[in-house]
N, C-alpha and C positions, 0 to 999 in steps of 0.2 A: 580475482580479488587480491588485491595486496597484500602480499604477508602471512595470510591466513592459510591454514590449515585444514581440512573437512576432520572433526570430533567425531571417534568410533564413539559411540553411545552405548551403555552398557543395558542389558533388560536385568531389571528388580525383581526380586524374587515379593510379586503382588498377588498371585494370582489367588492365592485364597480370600484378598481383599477382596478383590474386583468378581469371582465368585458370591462371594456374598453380597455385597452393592447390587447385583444385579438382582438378586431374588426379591420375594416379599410382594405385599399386596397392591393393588390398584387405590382404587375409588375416586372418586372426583377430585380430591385433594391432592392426588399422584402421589408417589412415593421415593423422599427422599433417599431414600435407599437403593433405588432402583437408578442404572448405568444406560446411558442411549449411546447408540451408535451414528456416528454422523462422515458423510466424508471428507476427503483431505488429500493434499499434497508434500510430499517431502519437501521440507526447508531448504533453501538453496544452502544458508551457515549455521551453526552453531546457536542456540538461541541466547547471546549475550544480545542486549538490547540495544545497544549502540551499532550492533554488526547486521539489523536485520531490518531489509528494506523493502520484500517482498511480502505477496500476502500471504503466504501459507503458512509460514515463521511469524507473520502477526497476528494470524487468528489464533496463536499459542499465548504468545505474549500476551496479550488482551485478556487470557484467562490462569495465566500466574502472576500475571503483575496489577499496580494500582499506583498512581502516581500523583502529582499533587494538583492536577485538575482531570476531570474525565468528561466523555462528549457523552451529553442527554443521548438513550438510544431511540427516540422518539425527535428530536429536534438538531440534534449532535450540536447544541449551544455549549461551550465549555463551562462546567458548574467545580467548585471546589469538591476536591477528593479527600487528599491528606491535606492540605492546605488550608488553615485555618483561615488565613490570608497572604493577599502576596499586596501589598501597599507600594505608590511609588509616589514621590513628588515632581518627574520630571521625565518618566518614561526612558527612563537611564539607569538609574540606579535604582532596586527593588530588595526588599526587605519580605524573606519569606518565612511565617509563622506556621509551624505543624501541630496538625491535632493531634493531642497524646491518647494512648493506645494503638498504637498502631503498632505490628511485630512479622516478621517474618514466617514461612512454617516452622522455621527451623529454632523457633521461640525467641530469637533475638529482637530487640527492640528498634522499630523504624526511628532513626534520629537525623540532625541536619549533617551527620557527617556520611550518612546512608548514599544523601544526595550527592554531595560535595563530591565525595571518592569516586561514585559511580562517572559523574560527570568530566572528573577529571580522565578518568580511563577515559573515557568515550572520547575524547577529543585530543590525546594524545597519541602525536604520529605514529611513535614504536608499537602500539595496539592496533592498530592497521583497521582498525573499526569502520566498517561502510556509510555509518552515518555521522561522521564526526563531522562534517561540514555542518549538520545543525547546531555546533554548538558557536560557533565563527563569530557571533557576535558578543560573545561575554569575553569581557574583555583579557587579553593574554594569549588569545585564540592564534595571535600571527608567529608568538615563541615556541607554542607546546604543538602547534602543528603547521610548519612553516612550508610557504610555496612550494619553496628549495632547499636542499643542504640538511640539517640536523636541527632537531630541535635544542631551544635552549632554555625551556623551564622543563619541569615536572607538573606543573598544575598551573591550571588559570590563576593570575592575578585578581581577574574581577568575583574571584569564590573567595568567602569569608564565611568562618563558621563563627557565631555571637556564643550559642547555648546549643541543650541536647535536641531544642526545638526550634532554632532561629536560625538562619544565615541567609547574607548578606550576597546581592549580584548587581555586580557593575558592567552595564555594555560600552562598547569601544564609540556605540551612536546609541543617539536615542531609534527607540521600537518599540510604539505604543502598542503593538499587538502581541507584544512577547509572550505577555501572560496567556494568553490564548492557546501559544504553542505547546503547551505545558502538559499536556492531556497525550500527548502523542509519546509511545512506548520509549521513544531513546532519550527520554528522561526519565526512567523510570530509576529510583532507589534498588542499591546491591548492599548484598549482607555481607559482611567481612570474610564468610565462607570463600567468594568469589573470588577475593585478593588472598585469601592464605593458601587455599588448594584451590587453585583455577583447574588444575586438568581434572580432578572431583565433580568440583559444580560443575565443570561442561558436559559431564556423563549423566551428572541428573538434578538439572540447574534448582536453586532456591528459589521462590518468589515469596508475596505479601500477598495474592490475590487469593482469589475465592473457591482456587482449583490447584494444585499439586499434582507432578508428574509423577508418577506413578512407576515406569517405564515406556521405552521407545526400542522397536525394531526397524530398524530402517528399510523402505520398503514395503512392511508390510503395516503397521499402527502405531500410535501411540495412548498410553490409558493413562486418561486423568482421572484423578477421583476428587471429591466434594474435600473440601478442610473446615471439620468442623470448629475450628478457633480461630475463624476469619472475623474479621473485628468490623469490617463495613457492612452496609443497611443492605448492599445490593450481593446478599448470601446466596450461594447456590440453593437450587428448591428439586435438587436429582441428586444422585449419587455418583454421578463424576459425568464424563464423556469419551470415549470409545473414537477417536480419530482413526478411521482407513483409509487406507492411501490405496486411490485406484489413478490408473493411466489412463482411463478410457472413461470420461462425464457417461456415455451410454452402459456401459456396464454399472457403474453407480443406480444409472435411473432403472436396469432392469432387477438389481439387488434390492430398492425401495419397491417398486410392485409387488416383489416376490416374499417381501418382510424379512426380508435378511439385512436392512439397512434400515434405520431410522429417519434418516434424515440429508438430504443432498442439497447444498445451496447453490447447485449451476446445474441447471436444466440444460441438455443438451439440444441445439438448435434444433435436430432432426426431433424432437421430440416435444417441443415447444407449441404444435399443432393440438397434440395429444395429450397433455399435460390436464389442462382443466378440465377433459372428460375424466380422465385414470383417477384425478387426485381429488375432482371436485372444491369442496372448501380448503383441502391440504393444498393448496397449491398456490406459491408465493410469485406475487406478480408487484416488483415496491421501488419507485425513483429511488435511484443514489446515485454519492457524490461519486462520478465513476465515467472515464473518457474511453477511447480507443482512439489510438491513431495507429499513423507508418511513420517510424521515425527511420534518419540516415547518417550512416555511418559518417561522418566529420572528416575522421581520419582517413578515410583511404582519398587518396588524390584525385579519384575521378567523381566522387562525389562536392566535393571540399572546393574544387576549380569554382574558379568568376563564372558566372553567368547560367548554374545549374539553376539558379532559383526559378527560371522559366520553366526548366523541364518537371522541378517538383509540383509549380501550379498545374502546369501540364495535365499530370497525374492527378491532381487531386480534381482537375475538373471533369477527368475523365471517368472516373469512379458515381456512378448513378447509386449514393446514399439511398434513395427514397426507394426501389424496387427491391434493394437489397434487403433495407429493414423491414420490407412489408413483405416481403416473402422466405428469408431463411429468420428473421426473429418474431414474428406475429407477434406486431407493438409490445414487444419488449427491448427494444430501441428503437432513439429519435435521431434523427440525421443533426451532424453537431455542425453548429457553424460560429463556435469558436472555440476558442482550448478551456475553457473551463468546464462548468458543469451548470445547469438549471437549479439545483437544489441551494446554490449558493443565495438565491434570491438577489433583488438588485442591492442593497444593501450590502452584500457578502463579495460582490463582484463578478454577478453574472454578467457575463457581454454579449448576450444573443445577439447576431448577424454580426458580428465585428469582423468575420470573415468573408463577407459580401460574396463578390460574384469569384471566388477564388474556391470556395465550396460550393458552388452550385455545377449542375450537371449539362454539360456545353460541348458535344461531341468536336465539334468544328475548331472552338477557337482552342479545346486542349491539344488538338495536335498541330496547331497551327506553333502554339507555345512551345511545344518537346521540338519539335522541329526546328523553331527558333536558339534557342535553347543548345543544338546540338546534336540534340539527337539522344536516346538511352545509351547509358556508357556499354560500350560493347556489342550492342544493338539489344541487348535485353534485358530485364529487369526481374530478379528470384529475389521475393517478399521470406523471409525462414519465418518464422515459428514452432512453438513447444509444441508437440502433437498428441500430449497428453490430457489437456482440459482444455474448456473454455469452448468447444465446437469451434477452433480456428482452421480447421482446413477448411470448414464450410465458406468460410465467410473470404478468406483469403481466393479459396477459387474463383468466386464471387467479383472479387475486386479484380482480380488476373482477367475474368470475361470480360467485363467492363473495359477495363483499358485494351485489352485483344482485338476488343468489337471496334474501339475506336479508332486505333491503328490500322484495323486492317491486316493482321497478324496474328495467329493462333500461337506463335510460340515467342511472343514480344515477353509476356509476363506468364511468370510461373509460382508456385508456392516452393520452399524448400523448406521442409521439416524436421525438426529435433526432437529426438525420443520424449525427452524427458522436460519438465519443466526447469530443474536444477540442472543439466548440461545446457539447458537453454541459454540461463543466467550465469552459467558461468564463460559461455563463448562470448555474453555480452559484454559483463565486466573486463572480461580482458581485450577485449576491443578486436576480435577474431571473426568477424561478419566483413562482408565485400560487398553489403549491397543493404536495399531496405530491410526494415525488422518490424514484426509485431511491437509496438508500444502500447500501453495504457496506465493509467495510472486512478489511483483508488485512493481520496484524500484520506490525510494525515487528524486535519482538521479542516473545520467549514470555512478558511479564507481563498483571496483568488490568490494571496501569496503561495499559497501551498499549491500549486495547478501552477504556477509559472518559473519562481525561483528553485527549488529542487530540479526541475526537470531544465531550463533551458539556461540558469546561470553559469558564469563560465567555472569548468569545475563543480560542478553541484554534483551530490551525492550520486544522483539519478537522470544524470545529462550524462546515457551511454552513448549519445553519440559524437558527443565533444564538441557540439555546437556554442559559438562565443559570439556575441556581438558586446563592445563595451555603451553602446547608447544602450539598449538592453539592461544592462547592468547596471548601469548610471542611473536610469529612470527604477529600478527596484530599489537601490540605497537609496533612492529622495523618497521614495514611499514607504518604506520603514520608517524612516525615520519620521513620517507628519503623524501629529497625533489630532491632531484633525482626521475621523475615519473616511469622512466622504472624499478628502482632498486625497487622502492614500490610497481608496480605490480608483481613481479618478487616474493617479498616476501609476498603478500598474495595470490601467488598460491600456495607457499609454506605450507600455512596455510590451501588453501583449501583441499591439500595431505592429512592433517590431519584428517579434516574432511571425506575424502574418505577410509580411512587408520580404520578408526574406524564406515563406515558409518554411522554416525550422522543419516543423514535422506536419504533417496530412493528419488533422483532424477526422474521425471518420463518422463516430454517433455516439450516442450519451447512452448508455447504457443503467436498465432497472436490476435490482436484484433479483434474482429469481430464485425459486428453491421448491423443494416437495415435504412431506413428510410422513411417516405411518400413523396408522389407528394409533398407536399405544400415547404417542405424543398431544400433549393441547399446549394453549401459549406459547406455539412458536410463531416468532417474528424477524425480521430481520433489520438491523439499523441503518441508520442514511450511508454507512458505509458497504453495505451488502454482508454482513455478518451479521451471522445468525445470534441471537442474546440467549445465550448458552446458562447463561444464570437462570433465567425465568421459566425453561423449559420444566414442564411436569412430564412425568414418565407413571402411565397406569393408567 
């Protein structure tokens, strides 16, 4: 990651709180007093919200921040949070009104210049911020973080503050879905704590939301507790959460049997058979906005050459989706046959089968293609991945047999694994992989913009593999800017053609949320994003 630094985290002297939070009575009411345990993974950076593009660092943010729209956890439709209104006349220029009471833990008051600053950090080059390409469209975006060379504002142009409750956003185009984007954490509001002792707040950051950190050991937890002068309708109803960080999804699911764990939102595939007997009603089985592919490194030459795109169809026809998911995920994935997700609905910009016969399962003409193609660079192909969640060795083995079986080669394709989830993400960001890589992606919000432009525009946040096509990107700037919605989804299927037309990355299956939990828990759910709704949980 650019620039950045990994934040030693300090641990708070909590423990008498969170001693206490967790005692106290049951009854059907649960008890706000009482602390669940749930597990987790270490954040690849620092949890500034501009900086965090991963999910483990966003199931955090999610529960100390609140921003000025947030997604229904039942519909994930963006509904106003702090946002009184965000008004436009022209899908350009937007006028945003904050609902007053709104304050930080830290008792300072949420105002428009909460926004403004935070934003500007976010999107300014010298902050090295991993999400700052979201802010690209308000306009000033090309001075305060420029292609090349040095910047030359300090803050976006298109940010104006009116009052303690208004300002004012101009984009560089129109983007009738901006408002929409709004709900997603790297917009979220910073308390001036942030800008006057930054190396402070990064040891034990401020938020607005419904939960406060408490402390973090890296490695081993982090303890949030409840903030009982949280000013939104959607209050915690426990007395904090209990994040553990384990390396191993099976160790999780044997600590929830064993009631040493609460709560685990990723069933381990070997365990996915066994789940609804062990957990019965506890046992989470829920569509979301949620892809898997193989994505490929751009940059290294042997990838990036003319005419690999046959050997990536190749691969992807050689990968038998449908034995895979019906035997290491018992229907808890769908074989994907295009890069978004089902839950977008047609309106949102799902494009079932836009992938046609480029994802379907074709022993013959995939190796007719690698062959065409060239051949696998070096004669073989090592898929890496994090080997600490998600059951991805299961599934990568899986896809190595498949293409092995098709070749005619035991040692064609192989799995190569990384400890940890964060050394994962960090050989990604700095572009230090030689070959394919686990990719997936878990929307931001419910459009197909968010499934295509992060992940495959040139330079986007979340395009680790530096794949660029500029008709790609041309057909994404003509569909931002229609505010006609159907004619904007319309045009970035078009764009996804693209992407399929050159397989960018191998699609692999749509992935549900899964999760377990204990007796002591009721009203757990998870949202269209596969997180758990940590607010609603009763404990007793």
């Amino acid at each position: 990651m650019r620039g950045a630094t990994q934040a030693k985290w300090a641990v708070c002297a909590a423990a008498a709180l969170l001693a206490t939070a967790a005692c106290g009575g049951g009854g059907s009411g649960g008890d706000t007093s009482a602390v669940l345990t749930s597990s987790w993974g270490d954040p690849q950076n620092p949890l500034e919200p501009a900086n965090t593009n991963e999910v483990q660092g966003g199931k955090v943010l999610d529960m100390i921040f609140r921003g000025l729209k947030r997604y229904d956890p039942e519909t994930a439709q963006a509904q106003n949070m702090l946002a009184q209104s965000i008004e436009t006349p022209d899908s350009q220029n937007f006028t945003v009104t904050l609902k007053d009471g709104w304050t930080f833990s830290n008792g300072e008051k949420v105002t428009a210049r909460s926004f403004v600053d935070a934003w500007n950090y976010g999107a300014s080059l010298k902050n090295a911020q991993k999400a700052a390409e979201f802010f690209k469209y308000i306009d000033g975006y090309d001075r305060i973080h420029p292609e090349t060379g040095t910047q030359s504002a300090d803050t976006l142009s298109g940010l104006k503050i009116v009052d303690d409750r208004t300002f004012t956003v101009r984009l560089s185009q129109k983007f009738s879905s901006f408002p929409d984007t709004l709900g997603y954490a790297v917009f979220s509001p910073l308390p001036r704590a942030f800008f006057d002792d930054h190396e402070a707040w990064l040891k034990k950051p401020v938020g607005n939301g419904p939960y406060t950190i408490a402390s973090y050991t890296r490695g081993a937890q982090m303890n949030l507790v409840r903030r009982a002068d949280y000013p939104g309708a959607d209050k915690a109803r426990n007395g904090g959460v209990t994040l553990k960080v384990y390396t191993d999804p099976n160790t999780a699911y044997t600590d929830l049997l064993a009631g040493n764990l609460d709560l685990t939102d990723d069933v381990p595939a070997a365990q996915l058979a066994n789940a609804p007997g062990d957990l019965g009603g506890r046992y989470l089985n829920q569509p979301a906005g949620i892809i898997q592919t193989i994505a490929f490194p751009y940059y290294d030459k042997e990838w990036g050459k003319p005419g690999m795109d046959k050997v990536r169809k190749g691969l992807s026809m050689a990968i038998d989706r449908d034995r895979i998911t019906r035997t290491i995920y018992r229907s808890t994935r769908v074989p994907a046959t295009d890069w978004t997700s089902p839950v977008l609905g047609i309106k949102g910009g799902d494009s079932k089968g836009l992938c046609g016969e480029w994802c379907t399962y074709d022993p013959a003409r995939a190796k007719e293609l690698i062959q065409e193609g060239g051949g696998l660079p070096g004669g073989r192909v090592r898929i890496t991945y994090n080997a600490d969640a998600g059951s991805h060795k299961q599934w990568v083995d899986a896809v190595c047999n498949s293409i092995n079986n098709v070749l005619g080669d035991d040692r064609a394709c192989a799995g190569s694994p990384i400890g940890t989830f964060a050394d994962y993400r960090d050989k990604t960001t700095r572009q230090k992989l030689s070959g394919p890589f686990r990719a997936g992606w878990q929307m931001d919000y419910p459009l197909i913009q968010n499934f295509l432009q992060p992940l495959y525009y040139t330079n986007a946040p979340s395009n680790d593999g530096k794949w660029s096509n500029k008709e790609f990107d041309r057909l994404v700037d003509r569909a931002n800017a229609e505010t006609d919605p159907a004619k904007a989804v319309a045009l970035f299927q078009q764009a996804e053609e693209v992407v399929r037309d050159d397989m960018a990355a191998i699609p692999l299956w749509y992935q549900n949320g899964t999760g377990g939990y204990g007796e002591r828990l009721t009203d757990v759910r998870l949202n269209p994003f596969s997180v758990p709704v940590y607010t609603d949980i009763k404990v007793g």
